[in-house]
N, C-alpha and C positions, 0 to 999 in steps of 0.2 A: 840644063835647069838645075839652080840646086834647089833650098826651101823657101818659098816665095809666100808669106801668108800677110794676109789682105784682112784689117779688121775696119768694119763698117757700122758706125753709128747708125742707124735707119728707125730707131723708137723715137718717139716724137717726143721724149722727157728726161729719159738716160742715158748718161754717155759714158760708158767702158774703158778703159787704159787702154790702147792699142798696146804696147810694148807688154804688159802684163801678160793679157790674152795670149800673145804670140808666143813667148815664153811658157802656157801652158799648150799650144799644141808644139813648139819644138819638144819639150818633153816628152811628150806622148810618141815622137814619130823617131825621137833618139832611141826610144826603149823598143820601138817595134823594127829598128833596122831601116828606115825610113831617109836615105838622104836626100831623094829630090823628090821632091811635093810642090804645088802649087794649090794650096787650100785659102778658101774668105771664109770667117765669121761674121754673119751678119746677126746683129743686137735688132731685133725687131719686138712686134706688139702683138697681144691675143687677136688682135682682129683680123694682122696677114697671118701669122701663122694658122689662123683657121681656113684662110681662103687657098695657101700655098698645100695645106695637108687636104684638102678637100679636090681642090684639084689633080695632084701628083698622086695623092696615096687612097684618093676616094675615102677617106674619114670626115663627117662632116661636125669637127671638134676642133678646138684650139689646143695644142700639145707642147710640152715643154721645149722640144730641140729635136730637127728633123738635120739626117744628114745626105747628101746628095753626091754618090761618086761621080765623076764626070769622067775619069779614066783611071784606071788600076794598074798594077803592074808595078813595073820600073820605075815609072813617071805617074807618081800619082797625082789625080789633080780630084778637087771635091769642094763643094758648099755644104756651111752646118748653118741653120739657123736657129740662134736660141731665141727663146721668149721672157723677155726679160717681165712682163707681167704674173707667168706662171714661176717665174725663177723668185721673184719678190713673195709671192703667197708661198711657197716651198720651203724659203728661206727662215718663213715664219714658223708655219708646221711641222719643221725637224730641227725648230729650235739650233741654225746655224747662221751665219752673218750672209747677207747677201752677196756679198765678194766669194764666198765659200762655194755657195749654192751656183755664182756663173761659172765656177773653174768646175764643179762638177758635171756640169751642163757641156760647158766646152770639152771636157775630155770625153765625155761618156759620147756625142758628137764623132771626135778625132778616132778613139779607138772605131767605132764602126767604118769610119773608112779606112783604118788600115787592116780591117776583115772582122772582128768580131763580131758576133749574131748574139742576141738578147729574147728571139723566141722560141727558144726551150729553155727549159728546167736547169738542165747543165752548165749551158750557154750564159745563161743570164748570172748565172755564180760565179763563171769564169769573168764578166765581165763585170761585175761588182767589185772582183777581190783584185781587178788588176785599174778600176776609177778612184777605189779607196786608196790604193799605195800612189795613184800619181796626186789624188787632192792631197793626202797627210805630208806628201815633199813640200806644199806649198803652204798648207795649215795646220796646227796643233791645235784647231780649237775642242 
């Protein structure tokens, strides 16, 4: 297996570059040492994303981007599901373009399946200051 990544339009109104996307998790998995993966992104809507994080993660909320290892290791394999409704109101309120806002969503995604944790204090700095150097590769806005 080398990088196998699978993008899937599934929002019933927005449709994502496939080659774009992909190019931002090859990024992510160049920088974490990563050469054989088999990861999808899927583009969905606040209404699966509330039923997908309700069921899996018992939150009963619609959230920005869930990610799903499937296997770790050597051969990583994983699902990220962003939300492209919560990525569009985001995109608003930190005043960035919504192209910005899915490549943040995608990597901060990517980085957790290649091990990064965002529930500590520490944790979540270390993974800001390493979402902020792969989005600013791809935007200067």
């Amino acid at each position: 297996m080398r990088q196998e990544i699978a993008v899937i339009n599934a929002h019933r109104r927005y449709r994502i570059a496939r080659k774009v996307v992909a190019g931002y998790v090859r990024h992510v998995l160049k920088s974490a040492a990563h050469k054989r993966a088999r990861l999808s992104v899927v583009f969905i809507d606040s209404r699966y994303s509330r039923i997908i994080n309700r069921k899996y993660l018992k939150h009963d909320y619609a959230t920005d981007v869930i990610s799903f290892p499937l296997e770790e290791g050597e051969n990583l394999e994983g699902e990220i599901y962003v939300n492209l409704d919560k990525a569009r109101q985001q995109a608003r309120r930190y005043g960035v373009s919504f192209s910005n806002e899915i490549a943040r969503l995608v990597v901060h995604g990517t980085l957790h399946l290649v091990g990064f944790d965002d529930r500590t204090i520490n944790g979540a700095a270390r993974m800001k200051k390493e979402e902020d150097k792969h989005v600013r590769f791809w935007f200067s806005e």
